[in-house]
N, C-alpha and C positions, 0 to 999 in steps of 0.2 A: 558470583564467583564461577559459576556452572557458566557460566555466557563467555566467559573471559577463555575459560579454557578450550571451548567452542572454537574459540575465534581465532585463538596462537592455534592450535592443531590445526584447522582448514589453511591458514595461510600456512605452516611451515612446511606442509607434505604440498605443497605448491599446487595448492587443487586450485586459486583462483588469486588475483587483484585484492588490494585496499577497495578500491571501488567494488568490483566484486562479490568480496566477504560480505560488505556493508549491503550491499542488496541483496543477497541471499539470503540473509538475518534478519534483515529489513532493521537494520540500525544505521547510524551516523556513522561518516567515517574516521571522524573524531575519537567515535568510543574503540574503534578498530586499533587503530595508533593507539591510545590508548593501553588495550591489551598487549599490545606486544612487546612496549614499554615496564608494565608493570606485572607482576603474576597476578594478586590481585585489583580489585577494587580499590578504591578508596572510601574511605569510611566518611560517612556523610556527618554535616554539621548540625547539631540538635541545636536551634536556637529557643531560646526560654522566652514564650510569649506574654507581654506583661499584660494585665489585666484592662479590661477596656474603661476609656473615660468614664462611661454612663456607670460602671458599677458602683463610683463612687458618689453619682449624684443619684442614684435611688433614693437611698433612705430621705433627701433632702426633700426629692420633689414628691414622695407619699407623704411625708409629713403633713404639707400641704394641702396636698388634695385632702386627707382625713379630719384635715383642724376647718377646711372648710367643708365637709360633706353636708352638714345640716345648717350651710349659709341659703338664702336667698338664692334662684335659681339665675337672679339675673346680676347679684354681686360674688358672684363664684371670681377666682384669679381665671386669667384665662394663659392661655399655654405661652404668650408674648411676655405677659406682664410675670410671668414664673421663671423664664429664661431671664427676663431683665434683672431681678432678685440674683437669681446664680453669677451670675456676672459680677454683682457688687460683694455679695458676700461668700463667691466660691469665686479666687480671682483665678485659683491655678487649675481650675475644671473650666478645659476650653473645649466647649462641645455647640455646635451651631444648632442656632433655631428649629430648624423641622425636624433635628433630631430628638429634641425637647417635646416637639408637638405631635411627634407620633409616637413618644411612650406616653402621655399625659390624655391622648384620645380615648388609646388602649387601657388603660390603667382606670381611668373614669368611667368609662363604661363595664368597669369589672364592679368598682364602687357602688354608682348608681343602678341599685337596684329598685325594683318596684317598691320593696317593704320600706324602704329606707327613705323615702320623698312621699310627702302628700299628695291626693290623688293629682291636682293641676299639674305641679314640679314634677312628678312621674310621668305623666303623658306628655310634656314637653321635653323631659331628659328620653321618653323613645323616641318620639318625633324626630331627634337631632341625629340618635342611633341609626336612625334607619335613613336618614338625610346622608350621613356621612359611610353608612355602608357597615355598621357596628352589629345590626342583627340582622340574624336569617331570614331572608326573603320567604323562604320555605312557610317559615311561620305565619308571614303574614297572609299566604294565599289561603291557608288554612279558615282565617275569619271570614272570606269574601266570597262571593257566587264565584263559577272557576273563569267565565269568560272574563268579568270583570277587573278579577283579577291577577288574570296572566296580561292585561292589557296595564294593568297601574302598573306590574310589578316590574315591565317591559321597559316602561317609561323612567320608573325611578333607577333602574339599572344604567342604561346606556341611553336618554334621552339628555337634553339641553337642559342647564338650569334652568330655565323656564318651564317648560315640559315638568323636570323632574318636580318643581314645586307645587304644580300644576294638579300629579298628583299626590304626593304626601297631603297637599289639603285637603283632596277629595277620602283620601285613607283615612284623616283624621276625623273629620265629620261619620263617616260612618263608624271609625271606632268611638265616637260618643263626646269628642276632646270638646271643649268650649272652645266656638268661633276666638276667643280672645285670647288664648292661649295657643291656637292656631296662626293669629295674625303674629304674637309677638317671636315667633321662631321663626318664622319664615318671612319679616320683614315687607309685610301684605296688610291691606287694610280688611277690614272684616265684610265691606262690602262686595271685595272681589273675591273674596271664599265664598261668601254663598250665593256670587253670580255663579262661580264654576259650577259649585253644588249643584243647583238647579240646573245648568247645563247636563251634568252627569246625568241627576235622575229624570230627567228630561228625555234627551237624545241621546242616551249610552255615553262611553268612552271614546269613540272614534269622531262625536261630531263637538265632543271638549278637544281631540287633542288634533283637530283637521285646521290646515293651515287658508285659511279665508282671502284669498288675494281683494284686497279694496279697488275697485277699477273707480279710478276718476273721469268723471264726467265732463266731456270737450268745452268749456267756455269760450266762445268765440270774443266774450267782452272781455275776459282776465288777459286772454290771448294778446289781443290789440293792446290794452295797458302794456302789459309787459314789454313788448316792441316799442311801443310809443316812450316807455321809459329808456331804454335802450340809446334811441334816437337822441334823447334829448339829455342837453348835459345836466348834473347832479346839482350844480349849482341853481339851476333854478327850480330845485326845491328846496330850498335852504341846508343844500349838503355841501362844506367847504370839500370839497373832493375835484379831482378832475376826470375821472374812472368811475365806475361805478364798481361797486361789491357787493356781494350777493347779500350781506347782513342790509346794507339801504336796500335795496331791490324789495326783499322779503317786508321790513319797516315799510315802504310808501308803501308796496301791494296791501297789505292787513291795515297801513289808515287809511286810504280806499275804497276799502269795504269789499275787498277779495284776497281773504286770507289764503293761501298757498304755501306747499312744503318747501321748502329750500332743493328736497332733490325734486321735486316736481318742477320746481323755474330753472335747475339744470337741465333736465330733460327737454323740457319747451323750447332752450335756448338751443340745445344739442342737434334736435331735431332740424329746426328750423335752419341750421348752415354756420350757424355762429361761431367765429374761430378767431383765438388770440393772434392777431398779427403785430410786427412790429410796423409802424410807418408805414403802412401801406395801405388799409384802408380804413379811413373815418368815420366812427357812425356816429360820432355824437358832434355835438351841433353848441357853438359859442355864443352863438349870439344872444342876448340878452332879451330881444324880440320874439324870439322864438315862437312862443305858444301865439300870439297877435299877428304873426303872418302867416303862421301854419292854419290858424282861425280863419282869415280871409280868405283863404284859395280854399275852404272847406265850405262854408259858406255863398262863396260865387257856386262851387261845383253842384253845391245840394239843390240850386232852382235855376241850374242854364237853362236856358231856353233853346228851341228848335232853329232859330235867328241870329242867335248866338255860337260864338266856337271858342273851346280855350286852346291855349298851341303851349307847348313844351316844349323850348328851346333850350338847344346850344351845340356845339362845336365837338367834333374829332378827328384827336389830330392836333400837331402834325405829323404825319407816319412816313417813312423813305418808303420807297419802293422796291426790293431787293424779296429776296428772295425768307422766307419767314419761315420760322417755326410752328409748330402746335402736337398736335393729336392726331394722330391718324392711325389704321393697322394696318402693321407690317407682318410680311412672312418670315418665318424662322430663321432665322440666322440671319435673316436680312439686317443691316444699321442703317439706322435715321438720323444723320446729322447735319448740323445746319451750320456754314461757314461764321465765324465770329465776323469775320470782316470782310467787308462785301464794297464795291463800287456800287453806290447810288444810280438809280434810273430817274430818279426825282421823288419828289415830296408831294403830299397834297394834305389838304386842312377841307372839311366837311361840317357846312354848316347845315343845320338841320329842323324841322319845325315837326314838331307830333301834335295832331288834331284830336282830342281825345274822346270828344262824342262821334266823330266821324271813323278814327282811326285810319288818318291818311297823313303822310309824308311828302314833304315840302323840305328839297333839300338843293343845293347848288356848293360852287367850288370855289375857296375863298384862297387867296394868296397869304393874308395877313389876319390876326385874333384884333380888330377894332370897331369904332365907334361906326364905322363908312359901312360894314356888314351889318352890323344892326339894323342902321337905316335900312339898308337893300332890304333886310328879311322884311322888316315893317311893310315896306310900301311894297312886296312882293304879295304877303299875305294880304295886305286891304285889296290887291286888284283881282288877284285870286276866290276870295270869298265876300266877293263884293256885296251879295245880296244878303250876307248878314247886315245886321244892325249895331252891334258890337264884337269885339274880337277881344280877349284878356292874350295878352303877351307874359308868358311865366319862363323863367330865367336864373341862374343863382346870381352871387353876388359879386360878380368880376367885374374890372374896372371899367370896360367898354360896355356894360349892359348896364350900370347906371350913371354912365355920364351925363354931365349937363347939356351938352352937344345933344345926345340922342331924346333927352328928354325935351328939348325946347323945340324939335324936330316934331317929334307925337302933339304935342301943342296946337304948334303951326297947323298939320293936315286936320287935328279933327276941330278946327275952328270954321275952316272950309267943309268937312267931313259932309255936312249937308245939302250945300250947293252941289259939289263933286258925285254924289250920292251914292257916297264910298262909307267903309262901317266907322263905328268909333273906336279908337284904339285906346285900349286903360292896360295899364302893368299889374300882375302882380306875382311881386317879386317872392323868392324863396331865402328862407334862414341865412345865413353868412354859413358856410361849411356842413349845407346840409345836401351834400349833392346824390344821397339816399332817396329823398323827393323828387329828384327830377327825372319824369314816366321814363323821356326819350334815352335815357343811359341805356334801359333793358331792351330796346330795339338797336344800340351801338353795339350791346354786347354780342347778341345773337348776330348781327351783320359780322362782326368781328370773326368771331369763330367762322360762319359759312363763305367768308367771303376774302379773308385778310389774310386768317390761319393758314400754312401749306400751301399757300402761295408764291407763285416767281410768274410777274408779270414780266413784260418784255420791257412794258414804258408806262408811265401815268397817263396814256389813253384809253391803253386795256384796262387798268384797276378801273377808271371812272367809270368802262363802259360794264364793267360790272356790276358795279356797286349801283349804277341805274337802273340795271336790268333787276336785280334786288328787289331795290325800291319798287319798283315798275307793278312788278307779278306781287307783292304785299299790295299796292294798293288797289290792282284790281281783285284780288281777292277778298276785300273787305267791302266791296264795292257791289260787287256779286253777292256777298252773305254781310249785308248791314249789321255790324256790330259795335256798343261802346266799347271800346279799349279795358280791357282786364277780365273778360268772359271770354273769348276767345280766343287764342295769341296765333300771331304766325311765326310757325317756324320754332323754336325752343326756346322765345326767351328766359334767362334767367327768375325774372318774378313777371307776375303779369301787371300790362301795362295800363295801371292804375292808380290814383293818388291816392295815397294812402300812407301814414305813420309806419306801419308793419313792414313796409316796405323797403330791401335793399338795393334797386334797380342795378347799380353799377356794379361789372363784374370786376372783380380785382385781378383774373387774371388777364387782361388784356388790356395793353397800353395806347 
């Protein structure tokens, strides 16, 4: 009433604004209008507060609790199964669950008292109290040495349910509780209470509650499984699947006899480059052959001889000549772009042979992907390493590298092979769709990137004369430091160039 009249006297002797009044009083200017509408106030509305749901289910739910206080500590109602009861026989008392269950925590721990339960049901109804935060911490630091105790009482406060169980078990063994009577509140076996135990009085509190990182130890054989499963399709371990899933993966590793965590064969996979693609690159392998040709090129490789070579063939390509994308750094503000459509300088297709005890390349320029290039590489390579005694030709499963043409061809020369005193030429062929195996992809890739990438040749005489030059300086580099293929690589291949399961030679980003 005092405010009101404040408010008409400042406005009517014209000392200031509605806006004004209202901030000089530091009120609305609502209540301003207001006053000068009305002399006084308005008189406020008494609403009459009705009583709260719960008052009416008190008496219901002590009932309860009192008619059970001297039941069994483990067939007490529990605060679900006492809300459930209200429900049916209090239909017009609508009051939800955790309202129930935090007068019924409150309310039982007023009940369960010490005198009123035998000693076990006593130190289990505290055990629970102090689980759930019912008695004073204070108290308990009282029973315990003080470091020990500011360290449990830390944990049972604001540590993890793990932690906090961690320790109320160690509390209760020294307050005297039976391991079994320990186990059944805290849903623990009695063996890991008096592991902790012993831990405790062992090594203090801090080397119970110190977090042990497990470091796994590198298996270079679980390793190779894992990839070699990868490579290979699911079916031929008797998994109707065409994909692999980590549940088979984790299954064949542990029948095996190298069990491993599921996030551990994520991580190996993670590591290692492995990426969901759509249709674009294959690592698993159809053919029903599979492990029996994988088996024979493992087999030739484990006892070449110094007289012998094996070569890793095939073809890249066909690629236009124009002018290419990739990777390169640019300066700020600089753009890098590269025209969709471009006029052709020409085409070229590059066939190619990797020596793999030597580490030398054997390559020339093909027009067309057939049988007639086969032949060439063949009789290129017997006059090439002539003074071998055998040559193995490795190749995937394309239709010009196992024609009948090409094979009645290898026939004919090593039937001469002796007269001629040229080597013997044997095949051995790779998987149907495993072009993961084959070495020479990860010397196409690296060529790719250093040589193809950011490129605008004038014509398909400069790209060959590079792509020679490439080649040229690799193989005299290997030539100069004698090395098998996969110890030493040139230049950045993708994986190193070695036959091997673990193996993804081919790089997906480059066509």
């Amino acid at each position: 009433m005092h405010l009101y009249k404040r408010l008409r006297r400042e406005y009517e002797q014209r000392l200031g604004t509605t806006r004004g009044v209202a901030h000089k009083y530091e009120v609305h200017r609502r209540t301003v209008r207001a006053a000068l509408k009305n002399a006084m106030p308005p008189k406020r509305k008494v609403t009459v507060r009705e009583k709260p749901k719960m008052a009416a289910a008190i008496p219901f739910i002590d009932a309860i609790l009192e008619n059970h206080l001297k039941a069994p500590f483990n067939r007490q109602s529990t605060a679900h199964q006492i809300w459930s009861r209200m429900r049916i026989e209090m239909p017009a008392c609508d009051i939800g669950e955790s309202t129930v269950r935090a007068y019924v925590r409150v309310r039982r721990a007023k009940l369960n008292t010490a005198e009123q339960w035998p000693p076990s049901q006593a130190a289990a109804v505290w055990m629970m109290q102090v689980l759930h935060g019912d008695v004073a911490l204070r108290d308990v630091e009282k029973t315990l040495p003080s470091e020990a105790a500011l360290t449990l009482v830390k944990f049972i406060k604001g540590g993890r349910l793990r932690e906090r169980k961690k320790a109320l078990a160690v509390l209760g063994c020294l307050r005297g509780v039976r391991t079994a009577v320990i186990a059944r509140c805290l849903q623990m076996s009695r063996r890991t209470i008096r592991r902790y135990f012993d831990s405790f009085s062992k090594d203090g509190p801090n080397e119970l509650f110190s977090k042990k990182a497990t470091k796994s130890k590198d298996d270079p054989v679980r390793n190779q499984l894992i990839f070699s499963l990868l490579h290979s399709p699911p079916s031929a371990h008797g998994i109707n699947r065409t994909s692999w899933r980590m549940d088979d993966l984790y299954r064949i590793m542990a029948a095996s006899g190298h069990r491993t965590s599921k996030q551990r064969i994520r991580l190996l996979i993670k590591t290692a480059g492995f990426k969901w693609r759509k249709a674009k690159v294959v690592l698993t392998s159809n053919d029903p052959e599979y492990h029996a040709k994988v088996g024979v090129i493992k087999q030739i490789l484990s006892v070449l001889k110094e007289d012998e070579a094996f070569f890793s063939i095939d073809e890249y390509g066909p690629f236009a000549i124009k002018r290419k994308g990739g990777t390169k750094r640019v300066g700020p503000g600089e753009d890098y772009a590269v025209p969709q459509y471009q006029t052709s300088k020409g085409s070229l297709i590059l066939t190619a042979a990797l020596e793999l005890s030597r580490n030398q390349i054997t390559h020339f320029y093909s027009s067309k992907k057939n049988t007639e290039e086969m032949i060439k590489m063949a009789d290129q390579l017997r006059a090439q390493y002539g003074k071998c005694r055998t040559i193995y030709l490795s190749w995937d499963g394309a239709s010009w590298h196992i024609s009948k043409k090409l094979l009645l061809h290898l026939n004919e020369v090593n039937q001469s092979s002796v007269q001629d005193g040229l080597p013997v030429v044997k095949t051995a062929p790779l998987p149907a769709g495993a072009q993961f195996l084959n070495v020479i992809e990860s010397v196409f890739s690296c060529m790719a990137r250093g040589i193809i990438h950011n490129s605008d040749y004038p014509s398909a005489e400069a790209a060959k004369a590079a792509i020679d030059l490439y080649f040229k300086e690799r193989n005299d580099f290997f030539v100069r430091r004698p090395k098998r293929a996969g110890r030493k690589i040139w230049g950045h291949e993708r994986a190193p160039s070695e036959f091997s399961e673990a193996n993804n030679c081919k790089d997906p980003l480059y066509r």
